[in-house]
Structure formats: C-alpha cells, structure tokens
DRENNU-397058 format. One record per residue: residue number from 1; residue in three letters; x, y, z of N, C-alpha, C in turn. Coordinates in Angstrom, 3 decimals. Layout:
N
(pt NUM,ALA,(X,Y,Z),(X,Y,Z),(X,Y,Z))
...
***
This chain:
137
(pt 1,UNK,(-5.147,-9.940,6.510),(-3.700,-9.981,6.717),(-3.062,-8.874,5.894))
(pt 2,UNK,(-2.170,-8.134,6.575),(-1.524,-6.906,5.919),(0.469,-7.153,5.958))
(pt 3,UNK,(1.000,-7.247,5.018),(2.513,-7.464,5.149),(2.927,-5.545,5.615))
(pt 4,UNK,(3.560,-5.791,6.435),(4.562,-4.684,7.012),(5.176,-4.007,5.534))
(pt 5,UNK,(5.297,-2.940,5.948),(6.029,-1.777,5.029),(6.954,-2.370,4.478))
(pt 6,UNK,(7.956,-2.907,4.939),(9.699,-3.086,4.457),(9.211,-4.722,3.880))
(pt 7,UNK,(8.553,-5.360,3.907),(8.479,-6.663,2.998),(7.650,-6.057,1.832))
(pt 8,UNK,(6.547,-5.182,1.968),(6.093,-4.723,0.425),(6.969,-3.840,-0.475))
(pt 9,UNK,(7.668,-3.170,0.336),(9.075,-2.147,-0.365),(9.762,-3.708,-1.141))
(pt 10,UNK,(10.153,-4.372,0.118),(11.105,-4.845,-0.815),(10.762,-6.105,-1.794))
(pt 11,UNK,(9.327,-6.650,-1.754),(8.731,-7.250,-3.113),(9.107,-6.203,-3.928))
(pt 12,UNK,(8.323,-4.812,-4.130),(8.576,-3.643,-4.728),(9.986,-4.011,-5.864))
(pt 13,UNK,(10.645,-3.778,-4.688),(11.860,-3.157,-5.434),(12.841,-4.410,-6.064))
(pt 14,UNK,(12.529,-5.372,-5.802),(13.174,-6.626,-6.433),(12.300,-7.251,-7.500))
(pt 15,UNK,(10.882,-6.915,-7.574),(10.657,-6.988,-8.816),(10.793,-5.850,-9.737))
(pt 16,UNK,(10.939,-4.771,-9.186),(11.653,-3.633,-10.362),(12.289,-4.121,-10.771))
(pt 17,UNK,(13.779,-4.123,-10.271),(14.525,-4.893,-10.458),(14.768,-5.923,-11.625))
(pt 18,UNK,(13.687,-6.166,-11.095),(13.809,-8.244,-11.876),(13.529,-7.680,-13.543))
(pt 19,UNK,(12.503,-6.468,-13.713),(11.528,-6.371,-14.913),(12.153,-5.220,-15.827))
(pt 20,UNK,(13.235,-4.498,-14.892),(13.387,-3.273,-15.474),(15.079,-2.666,-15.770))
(pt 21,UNK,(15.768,-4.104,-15.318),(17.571,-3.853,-15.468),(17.843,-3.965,-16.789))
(pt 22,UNK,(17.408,-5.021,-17.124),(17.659,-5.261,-18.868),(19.039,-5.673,-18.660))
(pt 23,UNK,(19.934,-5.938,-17.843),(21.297,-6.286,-17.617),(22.410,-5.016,-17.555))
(pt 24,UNK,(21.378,-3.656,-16.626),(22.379,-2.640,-16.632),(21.904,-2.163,-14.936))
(pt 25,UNK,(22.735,-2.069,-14.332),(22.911,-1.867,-12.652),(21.492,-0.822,-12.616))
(pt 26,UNK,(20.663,-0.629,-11.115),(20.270,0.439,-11.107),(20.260,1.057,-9.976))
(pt 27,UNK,(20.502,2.144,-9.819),(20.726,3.153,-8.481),(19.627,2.748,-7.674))
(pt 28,UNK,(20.218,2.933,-6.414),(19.392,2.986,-5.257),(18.274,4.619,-5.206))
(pt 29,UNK,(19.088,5.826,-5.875),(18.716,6.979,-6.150),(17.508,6.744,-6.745))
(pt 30,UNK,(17.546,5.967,-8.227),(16.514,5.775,-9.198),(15.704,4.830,-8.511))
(pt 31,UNK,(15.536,3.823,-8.333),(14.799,3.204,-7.111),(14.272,4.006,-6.200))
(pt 32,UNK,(14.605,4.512,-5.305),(14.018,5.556,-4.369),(12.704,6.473,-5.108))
(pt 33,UNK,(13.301,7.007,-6.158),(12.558,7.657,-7.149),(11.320,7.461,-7.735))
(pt 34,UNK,(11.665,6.248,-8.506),(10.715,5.785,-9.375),(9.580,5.287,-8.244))
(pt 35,UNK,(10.002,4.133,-7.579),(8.803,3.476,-6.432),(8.787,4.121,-5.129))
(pt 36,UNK,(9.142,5.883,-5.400),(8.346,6.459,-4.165),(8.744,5.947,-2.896))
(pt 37,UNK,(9.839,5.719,-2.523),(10.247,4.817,-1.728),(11.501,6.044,-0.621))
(pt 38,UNK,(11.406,6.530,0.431),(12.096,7.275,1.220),(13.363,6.549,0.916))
(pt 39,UNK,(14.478,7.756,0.591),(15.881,7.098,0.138),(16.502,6.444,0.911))
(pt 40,UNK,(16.423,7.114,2.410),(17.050,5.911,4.105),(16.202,4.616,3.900))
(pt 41,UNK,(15.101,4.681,3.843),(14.318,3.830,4.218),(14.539,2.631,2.991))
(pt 42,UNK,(14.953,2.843,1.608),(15.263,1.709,0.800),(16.434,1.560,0.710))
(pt 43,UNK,(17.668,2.332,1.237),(18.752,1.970,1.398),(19.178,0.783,2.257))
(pt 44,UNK,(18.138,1.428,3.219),(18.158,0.017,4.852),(17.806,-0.574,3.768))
(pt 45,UNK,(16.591,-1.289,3.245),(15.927,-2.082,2.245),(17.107,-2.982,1.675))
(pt 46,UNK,(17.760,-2.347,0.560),(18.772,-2.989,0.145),(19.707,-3.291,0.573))
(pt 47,UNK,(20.276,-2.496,1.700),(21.596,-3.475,2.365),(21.149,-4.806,2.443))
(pt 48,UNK,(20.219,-5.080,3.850),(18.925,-6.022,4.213),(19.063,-7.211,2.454))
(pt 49,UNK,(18.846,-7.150,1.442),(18.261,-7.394,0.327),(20.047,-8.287,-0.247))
(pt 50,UNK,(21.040,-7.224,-0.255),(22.248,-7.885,-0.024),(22.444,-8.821,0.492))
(pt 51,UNK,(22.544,-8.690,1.781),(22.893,-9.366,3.443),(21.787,-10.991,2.574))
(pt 52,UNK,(20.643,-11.339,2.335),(20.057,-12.133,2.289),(20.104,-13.026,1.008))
(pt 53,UNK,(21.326,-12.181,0.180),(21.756,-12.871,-1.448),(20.636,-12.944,-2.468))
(pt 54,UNK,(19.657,-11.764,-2.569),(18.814,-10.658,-3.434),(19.293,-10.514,-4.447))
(pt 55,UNK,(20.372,-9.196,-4.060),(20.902,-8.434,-4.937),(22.131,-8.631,-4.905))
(pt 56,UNK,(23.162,-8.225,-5.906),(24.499,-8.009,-5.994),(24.588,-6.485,-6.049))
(pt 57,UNK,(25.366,-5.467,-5.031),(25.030,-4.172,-5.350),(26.780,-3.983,-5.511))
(pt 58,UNK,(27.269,-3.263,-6.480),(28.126,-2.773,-6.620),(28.215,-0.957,-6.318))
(pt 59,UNK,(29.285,-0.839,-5.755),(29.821,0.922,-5.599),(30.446,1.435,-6.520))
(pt 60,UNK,(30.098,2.700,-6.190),(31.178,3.793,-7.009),(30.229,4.323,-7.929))
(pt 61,UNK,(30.596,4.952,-8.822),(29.990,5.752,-10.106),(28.990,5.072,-11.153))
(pt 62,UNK,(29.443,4.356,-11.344),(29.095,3.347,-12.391),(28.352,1.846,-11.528))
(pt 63,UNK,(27.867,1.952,-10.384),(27.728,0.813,-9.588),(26.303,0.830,-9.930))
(pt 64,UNK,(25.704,0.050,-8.897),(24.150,0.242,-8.884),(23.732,-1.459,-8.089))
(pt 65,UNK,(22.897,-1.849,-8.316),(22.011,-2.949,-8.187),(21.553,-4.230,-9.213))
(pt 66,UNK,(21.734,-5.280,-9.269),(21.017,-6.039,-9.811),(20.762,-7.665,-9.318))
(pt 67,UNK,(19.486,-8.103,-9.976),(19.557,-9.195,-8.855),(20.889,-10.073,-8.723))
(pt 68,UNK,(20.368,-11.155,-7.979),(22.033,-12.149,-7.877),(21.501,-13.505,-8.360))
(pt 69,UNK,(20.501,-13.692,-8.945),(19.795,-14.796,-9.650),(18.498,-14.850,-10.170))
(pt 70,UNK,(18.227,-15.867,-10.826),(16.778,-15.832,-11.746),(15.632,-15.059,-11.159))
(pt 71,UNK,(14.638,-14.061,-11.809),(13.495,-14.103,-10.898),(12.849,-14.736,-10.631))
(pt 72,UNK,(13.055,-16.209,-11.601),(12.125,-17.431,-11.784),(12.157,-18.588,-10.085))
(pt 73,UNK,(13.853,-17.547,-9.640),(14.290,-18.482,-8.136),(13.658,-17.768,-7.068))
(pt 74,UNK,(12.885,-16.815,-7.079),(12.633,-16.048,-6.066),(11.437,-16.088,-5.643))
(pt 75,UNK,(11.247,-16.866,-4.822),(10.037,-16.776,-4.243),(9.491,-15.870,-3.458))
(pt 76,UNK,(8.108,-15.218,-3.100),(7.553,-14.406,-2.380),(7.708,-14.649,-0.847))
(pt 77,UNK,(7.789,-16.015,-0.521),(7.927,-16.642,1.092),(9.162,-16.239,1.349))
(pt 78,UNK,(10.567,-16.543,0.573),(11.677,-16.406,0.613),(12.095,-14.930,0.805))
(pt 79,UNK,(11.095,-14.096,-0.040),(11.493,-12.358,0.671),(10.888,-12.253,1.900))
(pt 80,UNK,(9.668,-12.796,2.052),(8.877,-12.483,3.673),(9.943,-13.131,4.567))
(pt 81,UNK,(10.370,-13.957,4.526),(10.938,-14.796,5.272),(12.447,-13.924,5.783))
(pt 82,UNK,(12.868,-13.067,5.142),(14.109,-12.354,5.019),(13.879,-11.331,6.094))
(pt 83,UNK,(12.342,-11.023,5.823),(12.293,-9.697,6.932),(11.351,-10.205,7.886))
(pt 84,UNK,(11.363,-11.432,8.011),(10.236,-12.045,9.801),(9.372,-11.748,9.344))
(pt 85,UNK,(8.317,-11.820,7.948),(7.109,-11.548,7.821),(5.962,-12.536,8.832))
(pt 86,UNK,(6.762,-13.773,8.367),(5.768,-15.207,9.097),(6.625,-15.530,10.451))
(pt 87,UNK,(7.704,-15.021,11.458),(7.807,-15.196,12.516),(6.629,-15.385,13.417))
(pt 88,UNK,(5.598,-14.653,13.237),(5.369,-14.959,15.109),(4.064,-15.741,14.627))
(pt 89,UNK,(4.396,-16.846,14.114),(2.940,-17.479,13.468),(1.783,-18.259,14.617))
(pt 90,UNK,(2.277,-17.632,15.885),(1.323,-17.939,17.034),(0.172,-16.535,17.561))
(pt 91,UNK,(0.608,-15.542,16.836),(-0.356,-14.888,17.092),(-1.084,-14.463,16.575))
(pt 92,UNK,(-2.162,-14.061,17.651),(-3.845,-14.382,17.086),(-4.092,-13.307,16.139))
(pt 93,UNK,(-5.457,-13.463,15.466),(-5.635,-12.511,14.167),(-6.284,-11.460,15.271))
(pt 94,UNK,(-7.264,-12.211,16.183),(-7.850,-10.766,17.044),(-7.190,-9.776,17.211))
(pt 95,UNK,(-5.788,-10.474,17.561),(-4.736,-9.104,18.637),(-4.955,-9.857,20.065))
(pt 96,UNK,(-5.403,-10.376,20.646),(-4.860,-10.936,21.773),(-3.794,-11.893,22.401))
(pt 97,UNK,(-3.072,-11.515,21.559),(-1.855,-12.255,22.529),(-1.334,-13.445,21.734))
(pt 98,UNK,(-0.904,-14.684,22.008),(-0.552,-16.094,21.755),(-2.269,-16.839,21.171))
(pt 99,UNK,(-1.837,-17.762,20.401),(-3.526,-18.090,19.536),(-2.456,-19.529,19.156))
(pt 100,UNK,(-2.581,-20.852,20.073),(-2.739,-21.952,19.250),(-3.839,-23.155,19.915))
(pt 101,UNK,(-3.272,-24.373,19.266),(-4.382,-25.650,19.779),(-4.996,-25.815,20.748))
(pt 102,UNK,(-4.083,-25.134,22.110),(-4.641,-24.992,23.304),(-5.362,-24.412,23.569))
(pt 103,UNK,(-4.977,-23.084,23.032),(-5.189,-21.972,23.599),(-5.883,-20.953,22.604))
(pt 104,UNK,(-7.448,-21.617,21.622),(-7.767,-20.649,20.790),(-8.363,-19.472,21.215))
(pt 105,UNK,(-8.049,-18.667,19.854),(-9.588,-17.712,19.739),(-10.678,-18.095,18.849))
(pt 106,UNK,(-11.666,-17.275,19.105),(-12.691,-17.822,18.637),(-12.901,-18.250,17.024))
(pt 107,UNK,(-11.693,-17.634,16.455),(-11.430,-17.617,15.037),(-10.327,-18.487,14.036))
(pt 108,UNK,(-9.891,-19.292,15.758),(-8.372,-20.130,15.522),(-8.556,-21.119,14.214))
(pt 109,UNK,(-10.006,-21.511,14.217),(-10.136,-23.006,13.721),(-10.644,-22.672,12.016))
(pt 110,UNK,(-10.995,-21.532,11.995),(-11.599,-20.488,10.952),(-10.208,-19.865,9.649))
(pt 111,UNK,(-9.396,-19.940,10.679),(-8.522,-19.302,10.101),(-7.109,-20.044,9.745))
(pt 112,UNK,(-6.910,-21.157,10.168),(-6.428,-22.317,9.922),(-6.077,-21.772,8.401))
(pt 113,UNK,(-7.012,-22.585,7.604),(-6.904,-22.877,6.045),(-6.989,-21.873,5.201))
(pt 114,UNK,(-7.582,-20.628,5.774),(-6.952,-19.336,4.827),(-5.684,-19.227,5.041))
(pt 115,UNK,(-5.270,-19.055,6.385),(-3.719,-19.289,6.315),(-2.838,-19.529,5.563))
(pt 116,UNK,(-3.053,-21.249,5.629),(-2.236,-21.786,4.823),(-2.444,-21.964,3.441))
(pt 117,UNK,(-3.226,-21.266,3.021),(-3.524,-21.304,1.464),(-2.591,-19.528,1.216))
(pt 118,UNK,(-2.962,-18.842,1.936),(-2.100,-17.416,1.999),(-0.481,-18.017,1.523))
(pt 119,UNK,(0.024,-18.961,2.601),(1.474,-18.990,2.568),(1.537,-19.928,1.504))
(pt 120,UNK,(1.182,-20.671,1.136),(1.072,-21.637,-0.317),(1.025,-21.032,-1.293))
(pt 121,UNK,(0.642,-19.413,-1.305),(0.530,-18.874,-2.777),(2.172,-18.099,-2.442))
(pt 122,UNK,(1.902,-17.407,-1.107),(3.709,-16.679,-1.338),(4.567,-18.066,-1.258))
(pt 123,UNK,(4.252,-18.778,-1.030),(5.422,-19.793,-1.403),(5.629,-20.718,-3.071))
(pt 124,UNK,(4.735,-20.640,-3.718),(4.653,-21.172,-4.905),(4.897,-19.697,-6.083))
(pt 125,UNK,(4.724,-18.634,-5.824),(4.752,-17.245,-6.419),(6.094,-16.906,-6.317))
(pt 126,UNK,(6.535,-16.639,-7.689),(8.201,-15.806,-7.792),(8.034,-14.546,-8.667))
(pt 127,UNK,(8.960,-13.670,-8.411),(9.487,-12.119,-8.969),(8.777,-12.743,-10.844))
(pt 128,UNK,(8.837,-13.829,-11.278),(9.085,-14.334,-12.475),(7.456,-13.919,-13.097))
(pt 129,UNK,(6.716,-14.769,-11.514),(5.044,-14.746,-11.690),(4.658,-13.001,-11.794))
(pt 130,UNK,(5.432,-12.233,-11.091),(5.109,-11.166,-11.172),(5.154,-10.174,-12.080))
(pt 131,UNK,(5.367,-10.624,-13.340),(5.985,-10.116,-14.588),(4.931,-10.142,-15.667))
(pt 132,UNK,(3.610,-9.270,-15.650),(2.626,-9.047,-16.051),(2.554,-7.579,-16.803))
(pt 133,UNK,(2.080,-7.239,-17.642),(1.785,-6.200,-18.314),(0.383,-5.479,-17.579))
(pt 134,UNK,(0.166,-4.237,-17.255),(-0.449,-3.244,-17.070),(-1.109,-4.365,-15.225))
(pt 135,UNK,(-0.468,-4.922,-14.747),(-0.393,-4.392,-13.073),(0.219,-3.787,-11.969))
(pt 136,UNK,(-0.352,-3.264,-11.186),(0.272,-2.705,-10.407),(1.221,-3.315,-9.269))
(pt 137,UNK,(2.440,-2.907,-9.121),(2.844,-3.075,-7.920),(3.791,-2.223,-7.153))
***
C-alpha cells in the first residue's frame, strides 16, 4: 500500500508544523523550502489543510501558518481521511476493478487483516506520536 503524494505532503507538513513553530507562524515559502515541497503544489496543500480545520493560516507580512489544535488531536486517519486516502475501500489490491465478499480476488481474504491493522495504526497514530528525534519524515 502506497499513500498518494498530497496525503504524504501533507502528514509532511503538519508535522513540521506541529515540531517546529515553537508558537511563531510559518510561511508557506519556508515550508515549500525546507520539505522540498513545489510551492503551487503545497499551497493547494494548505488551503485543503485550512478548509479541513489543520491549520489556522493568517495573511499579510507577518502571517504564516500554525496548527489549530494539539498534535496530540491529530490523528493520521483524520489527515488521510481529508484527502480520500481510504475512499474507494472496494478496490482490489490487484488493480482489477471492485474486490468485495462477493466478488473476490484471489487475495481478498489475505488481505482483510493487514488492512485493518494498516488503518488501526493511522487511526490510533497522531502528529504527537510523530515527534521523535533523528527520524525521518
């Protein structure tokens, strides 16, 4: 299982965020910057990140970014969930099409309980858990 570009950007950038404001706004510029992140492409990011009550982003000169609550409240399901990570949870891992009870693939019954152990960790995991010394993200 691979998460789409714009849900790993925006784990990315909301645990920056979470680890690295210290309680002072931070540019979308510096963001872009620091996590390598195409400046359109994390701008969409953060509007998106707004719109879903993420961030509080203020304008102007002196504006910037910071979250809009604990990182301890933020769950990993709760960002996937923002950008349709787990929408189409009927289709198959092969790539063929629709994959449920009826209608398996050969891997339906296999893949069951990794599944849901996958979404049990982004759902029990917050910005908070992610707050480790010398890993990457």
């Amino acid at each position: 299982m691979q998460l789409n570009n714009t849900s790993k950007y925006a784990i990315r950038i909301l645990n920056y965020i979470a680890n690295h404001s210290k309680g002072k706004l931070l540019s979308a510029r510096e963001l872009s910057e620091v996590l390598d992140i195409p400046y359109k492409f994390l701008t969409k990011i953060v509007t998106d990140l707004v719109k879903e009550g993420f961030i509080i982003s203020i304008r102007g000169r002196e504006g910037g970014n910071k979250l809009s609550r604990d990182p301890s409240e933020i769950s990993l399901m709760q960002i996937l969930n923002a950008f349709n990570e787990f929408n189409n949870q009927a289709e198959c891992l092969l790539g063929i099409g629709s994959c449920d009870k009826k209608k398996k693939c050969a891997l339906h019954d296999q893949w069951a309980k990794p599944k849901s152990d996958i979404e049990a960790m982004f759902s029990t995991t917050t910005l908070k858990d992610l707050d480790r010394k010398n890993i990457k993200i």
